[in-house]
C-alpha positions in Angstrom: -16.7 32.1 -16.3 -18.2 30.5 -13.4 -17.1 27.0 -12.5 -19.2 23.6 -11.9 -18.8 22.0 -8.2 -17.0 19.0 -10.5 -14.9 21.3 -12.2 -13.3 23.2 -8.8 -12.9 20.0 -7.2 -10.9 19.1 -10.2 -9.0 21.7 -10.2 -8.5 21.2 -6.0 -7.4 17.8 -6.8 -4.8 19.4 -9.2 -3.0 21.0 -6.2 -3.3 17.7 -4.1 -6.3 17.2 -2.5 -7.8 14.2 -1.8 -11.7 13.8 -2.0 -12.2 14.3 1.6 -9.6 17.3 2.1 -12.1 18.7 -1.1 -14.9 17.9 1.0 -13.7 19.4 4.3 -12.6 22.8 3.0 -15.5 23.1 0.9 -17.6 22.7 4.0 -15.4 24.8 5.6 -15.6 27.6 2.6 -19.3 27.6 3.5 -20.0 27.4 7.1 -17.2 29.6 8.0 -14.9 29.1 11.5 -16.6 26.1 12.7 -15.3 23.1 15.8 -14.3 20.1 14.6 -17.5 18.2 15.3 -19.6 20.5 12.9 -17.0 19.9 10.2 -17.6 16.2 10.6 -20.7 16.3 10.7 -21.5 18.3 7.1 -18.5 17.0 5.2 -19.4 13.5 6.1 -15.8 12.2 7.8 -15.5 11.4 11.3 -13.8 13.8 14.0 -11.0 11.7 14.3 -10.2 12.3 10.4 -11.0 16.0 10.5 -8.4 16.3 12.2 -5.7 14.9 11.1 -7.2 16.3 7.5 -7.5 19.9 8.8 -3.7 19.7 9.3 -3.0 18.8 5.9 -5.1 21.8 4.8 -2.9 24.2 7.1 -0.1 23.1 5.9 -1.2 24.3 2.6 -2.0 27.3 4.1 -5.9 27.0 3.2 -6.8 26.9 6.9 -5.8 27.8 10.5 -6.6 25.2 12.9 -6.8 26.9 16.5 -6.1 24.0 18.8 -6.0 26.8 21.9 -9.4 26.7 21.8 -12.2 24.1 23.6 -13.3 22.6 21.4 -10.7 22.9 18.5 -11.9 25.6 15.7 -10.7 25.6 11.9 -10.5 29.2 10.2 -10.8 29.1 6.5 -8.1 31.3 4.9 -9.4 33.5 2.6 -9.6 31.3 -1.0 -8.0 34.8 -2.7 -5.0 34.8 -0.1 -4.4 31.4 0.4 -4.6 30.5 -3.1 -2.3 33.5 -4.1 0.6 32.2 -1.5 0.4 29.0 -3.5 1.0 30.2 -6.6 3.6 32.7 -5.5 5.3 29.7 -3.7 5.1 27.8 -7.2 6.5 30.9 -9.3 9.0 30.9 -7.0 10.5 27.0 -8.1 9.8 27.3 -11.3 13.0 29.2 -12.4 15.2 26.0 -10.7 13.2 23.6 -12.1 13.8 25.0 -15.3 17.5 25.0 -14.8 17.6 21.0 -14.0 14.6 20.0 -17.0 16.8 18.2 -20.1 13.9 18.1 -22.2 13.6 14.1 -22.2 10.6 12.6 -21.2 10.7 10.7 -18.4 8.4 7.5 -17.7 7.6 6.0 -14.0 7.9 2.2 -14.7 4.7 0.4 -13.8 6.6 -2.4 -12.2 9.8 -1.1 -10.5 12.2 -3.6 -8.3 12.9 -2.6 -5.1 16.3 -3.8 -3.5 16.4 -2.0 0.1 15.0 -2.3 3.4 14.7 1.2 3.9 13.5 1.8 -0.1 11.0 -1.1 0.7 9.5 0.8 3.9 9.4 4.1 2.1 7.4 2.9 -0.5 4.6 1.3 2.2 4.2 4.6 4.0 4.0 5.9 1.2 0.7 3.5 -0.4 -0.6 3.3 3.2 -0.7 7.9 3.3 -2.3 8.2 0.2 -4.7 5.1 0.4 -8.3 6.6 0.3 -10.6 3.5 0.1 -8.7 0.3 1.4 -5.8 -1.4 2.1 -4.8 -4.7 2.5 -1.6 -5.4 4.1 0.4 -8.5 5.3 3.9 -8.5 7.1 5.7 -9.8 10.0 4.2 -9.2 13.1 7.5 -7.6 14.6 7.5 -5.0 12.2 4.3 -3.5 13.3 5.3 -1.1 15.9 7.4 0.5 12.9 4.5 1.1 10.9 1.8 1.7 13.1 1.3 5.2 12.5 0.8 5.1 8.8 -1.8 2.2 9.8 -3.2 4.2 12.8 -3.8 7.6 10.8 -5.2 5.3 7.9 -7.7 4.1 10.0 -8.6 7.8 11.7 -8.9 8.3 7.4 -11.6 5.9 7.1 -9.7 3.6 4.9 -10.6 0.3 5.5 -7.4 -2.2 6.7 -7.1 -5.8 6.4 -4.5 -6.4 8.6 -2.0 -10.0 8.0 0.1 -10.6 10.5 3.0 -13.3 10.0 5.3 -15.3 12.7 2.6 -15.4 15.7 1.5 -12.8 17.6 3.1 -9.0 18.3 5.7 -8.9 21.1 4.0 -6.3 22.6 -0.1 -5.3 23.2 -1.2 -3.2 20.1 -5.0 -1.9 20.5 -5.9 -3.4 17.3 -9.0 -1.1 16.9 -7.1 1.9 16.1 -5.0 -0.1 13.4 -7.4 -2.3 11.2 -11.0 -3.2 10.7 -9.9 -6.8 10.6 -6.5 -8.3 11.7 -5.6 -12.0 11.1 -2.3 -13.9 12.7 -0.9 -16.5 11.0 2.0 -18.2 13.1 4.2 -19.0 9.5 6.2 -16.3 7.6 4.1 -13.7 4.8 5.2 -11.9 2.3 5.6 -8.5 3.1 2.8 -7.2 0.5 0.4 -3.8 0.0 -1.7 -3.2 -2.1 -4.0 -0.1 -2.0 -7.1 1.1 -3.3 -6.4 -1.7 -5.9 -3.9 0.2 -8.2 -0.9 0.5 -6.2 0.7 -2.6 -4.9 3.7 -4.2 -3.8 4.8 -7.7 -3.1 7.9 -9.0 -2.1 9.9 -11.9 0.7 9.5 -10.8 4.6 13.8 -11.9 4.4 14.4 -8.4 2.9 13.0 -6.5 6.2 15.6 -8.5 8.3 18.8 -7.4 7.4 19.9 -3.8 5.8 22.1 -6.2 3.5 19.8 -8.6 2.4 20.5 -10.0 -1.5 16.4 -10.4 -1.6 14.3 -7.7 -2.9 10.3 -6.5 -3.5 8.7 -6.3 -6.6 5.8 -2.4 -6.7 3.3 -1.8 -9.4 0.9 1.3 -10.3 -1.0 -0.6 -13.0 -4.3 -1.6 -12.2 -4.6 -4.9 -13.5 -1.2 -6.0 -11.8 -2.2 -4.1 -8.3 -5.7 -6.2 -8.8 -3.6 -9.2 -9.1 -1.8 -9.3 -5.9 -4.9 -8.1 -4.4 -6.7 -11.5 -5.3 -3.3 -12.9 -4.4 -4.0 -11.6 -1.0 -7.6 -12.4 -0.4 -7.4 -16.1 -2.2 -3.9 -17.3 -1.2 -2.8 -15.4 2.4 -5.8 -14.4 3.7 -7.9 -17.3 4.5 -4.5 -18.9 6.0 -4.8 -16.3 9.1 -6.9 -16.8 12.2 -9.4 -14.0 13.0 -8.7 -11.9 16.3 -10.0 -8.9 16.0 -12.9 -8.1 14.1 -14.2 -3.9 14.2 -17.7 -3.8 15.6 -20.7 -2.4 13.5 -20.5 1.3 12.6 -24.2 3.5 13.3 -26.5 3.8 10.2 -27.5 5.3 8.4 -24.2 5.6 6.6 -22.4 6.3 2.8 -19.6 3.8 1.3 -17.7 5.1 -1.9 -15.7 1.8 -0.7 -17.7 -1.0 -1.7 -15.4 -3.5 0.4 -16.3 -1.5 3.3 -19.9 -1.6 2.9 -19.4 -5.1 2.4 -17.9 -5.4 5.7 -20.2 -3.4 7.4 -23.3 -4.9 5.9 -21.9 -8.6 7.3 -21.6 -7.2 10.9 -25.1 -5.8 11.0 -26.1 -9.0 9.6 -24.1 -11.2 12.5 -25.6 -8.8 14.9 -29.2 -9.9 13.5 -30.3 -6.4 12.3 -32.4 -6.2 9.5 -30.8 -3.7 6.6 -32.0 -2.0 3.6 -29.8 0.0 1.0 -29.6 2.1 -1.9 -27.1 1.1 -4.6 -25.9 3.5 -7.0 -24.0 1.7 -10.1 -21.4 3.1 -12.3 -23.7 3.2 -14.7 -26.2 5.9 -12.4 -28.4 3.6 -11.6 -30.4 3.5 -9.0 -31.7 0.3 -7.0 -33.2 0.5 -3.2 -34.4 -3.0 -1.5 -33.9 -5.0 1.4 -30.2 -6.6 2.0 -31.1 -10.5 1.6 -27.1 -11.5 1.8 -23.7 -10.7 1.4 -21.1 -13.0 0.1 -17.6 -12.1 1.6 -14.7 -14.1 3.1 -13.1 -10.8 4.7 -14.3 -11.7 8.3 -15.0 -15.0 9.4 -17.5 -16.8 9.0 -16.9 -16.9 5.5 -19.9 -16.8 2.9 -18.7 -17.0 -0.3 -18.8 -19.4 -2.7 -15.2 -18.7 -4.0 -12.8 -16.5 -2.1 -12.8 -13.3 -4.3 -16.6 -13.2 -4.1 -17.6 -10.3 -2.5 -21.2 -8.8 -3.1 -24.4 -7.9 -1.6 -27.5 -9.4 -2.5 -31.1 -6.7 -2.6 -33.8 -7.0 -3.1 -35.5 -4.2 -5.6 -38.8 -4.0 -7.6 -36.6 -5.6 -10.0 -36.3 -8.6 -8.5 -33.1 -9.9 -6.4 -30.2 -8.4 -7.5 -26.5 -8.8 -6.6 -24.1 -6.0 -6.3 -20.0 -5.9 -6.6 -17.1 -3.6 -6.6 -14.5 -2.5 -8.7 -14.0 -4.9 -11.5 -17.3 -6.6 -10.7 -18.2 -9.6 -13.6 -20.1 -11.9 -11.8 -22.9 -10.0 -9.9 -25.1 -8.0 -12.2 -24.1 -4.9 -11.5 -21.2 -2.6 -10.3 -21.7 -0.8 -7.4 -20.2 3.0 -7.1 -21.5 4.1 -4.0 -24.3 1.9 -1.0 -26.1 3.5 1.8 -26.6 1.3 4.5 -29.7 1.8 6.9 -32.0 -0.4 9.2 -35.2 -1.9 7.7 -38.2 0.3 8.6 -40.4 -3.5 8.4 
């Protein structure tokens, strides 16, 4: 029986990929061998991501990435092959895990304590690798170098980073572009906190990071509503506390966000920059609402707009009159946004 596009990505998430690695190889599955500028270009990522996705597809064997050649080409293995070396590498574990399964049941906690330095770390690289929308992230500023390249191939992702930095400004020059979309100092000490995508989240004292023998310890979550919570925790409390230096510039439209804070973001700096904006809101409802971008309420870059520092929306207006659009958990505005395209005015 032949499968639904919804119902093979499902089953591609199944073996672990995320939407854009589905995206990629799909394109990849059609086009054929292509460079990486093609891929980008009709999976909708940028080249920097394709690449560092089009590794993570080789190392599932679904692709060969020939970085010989100028420009680099990606082979798509053929589905038949590549899926049958996965599922003879799976047959092949399945006798030992059967050895070690007891039969009980086991539970991840949705709030687990975490006692370590080094169990505290893990746990960030973790959230930061498998953010897909946004992260927001606050920790002394010394500690940066160690965690830059989670942040740095996070960013090459497309995830947007808020960026906290505590106890002044890094020892050392850090290109801040290739880290965040928005980084804030504040000279005091910050918690050392992450929470991603807003379901995954931990929050805990900056005194843990210092010392392998530390009595202090961090507190992670996987539950929504608690992830949501130190999220506003974040954006409320922390956040407005840090002074703005570095602020990404304005990406080229037209453009897609499944991440309604980064379209919030991104509407704001075409705004600043005076350019007028339209956009076409999709809600989680499907609806569908096009109109001119009047205003966004935010207080992710400064100036801030909002009313109240969790406010975060964009205001269109649609032959339905002005209408104001939020994000995940959206009560306020009148709608919840799941995807906004972004593109200049045409009047």
């Amino acid at each position: 029986m032949d499968r639904t596009d919804s119902e093979i990505r499902e089953e591609l998430q199944l073996i672990g990929l995320s939407d854009k690695e589905i995206d990629t190889y799909l394109s990849l599955l059609s086009h054929g061998e292509s460079t990486t500028g093609t891929i980008a270009e009709h999976a909708d990522v940028t080249q920097r991501a394709v690449y560092n996705i089009a590794e993570r597809l080789e190392e599932r064997g679904l692709v060969e990435v020939k970085d010989y050649a100028s420009p680099t080409v990606i082979t798509p293995i053929p589905p038949g092959e590549a899926i049958g070396e996965l599922s003879d590498r799976i047959d092949a574990i399945i006798p030992q895990l059967e050895s070690q399964f007891t039969g009980t049941a086991s539970q991840t906690p949705t709030v687990q304590m975490v006692e370590t330095r080094e169990t505290a770390i893990r746990h960030f690289k973790k959230a930061i690798r498998d953010a897909e929308c946004s992260a927001l992230v606050s920790l002394p500023s010394q500690l940066l170098e160690e965690l830059e390249p989670e942040l740095r191939n996070a960013s090459e992702r497309g995830v947007l980073i808020l960026l906290l930095l505590g106890n002044g400004d890094p020892q050392r020059p850090t290109e801040f572009s290739e880290v965040a979309d928005i980084v804030r100092i504040w000279d005091e000490q910050v918690p050392f906190l992450y929470a991603t995508d807003d379901h995954s989240a931990m929050v805990g004292p900056a005194e843990l990071l210092s010392s392998p023998h530390s009595e202090e310890h961090t507190v992670t979550v996987t539950e929504t509503h608690l992830a949501g919570a130190i999220s506003g925790m974040f954006l409320s409390a922390y956040w407005p506390a840090g002074r703005e230096v570095y602020v990404t510039e304005p990406a080229p439209l037209p453009a897609s966000y499944d991440c309604f804070r980064q379209a919030v973001l991104q509407a704001r700096r075409h705004l600043q920059n005076g350019s007028a904006l339209e956009a076409t809101v999709v809600t989680v409802d499907n609806g569908t609402y096009e109109g001119k971008v009047t205003a966004v309420h935010q207080g992710l870059t400064t100036p801030r707009t909002n009313d109240y520092p969790l406010e975060t929306s964009i205001l269109v207006e649609t032959d339905s009159g002005l209408l104001s659009f939020g994000g995940s958990g959206a009560f306020i505005e009148d709608y919840q946004a799941k995807s906004v395209i972004l593109r200049p005015a045409t009047t």
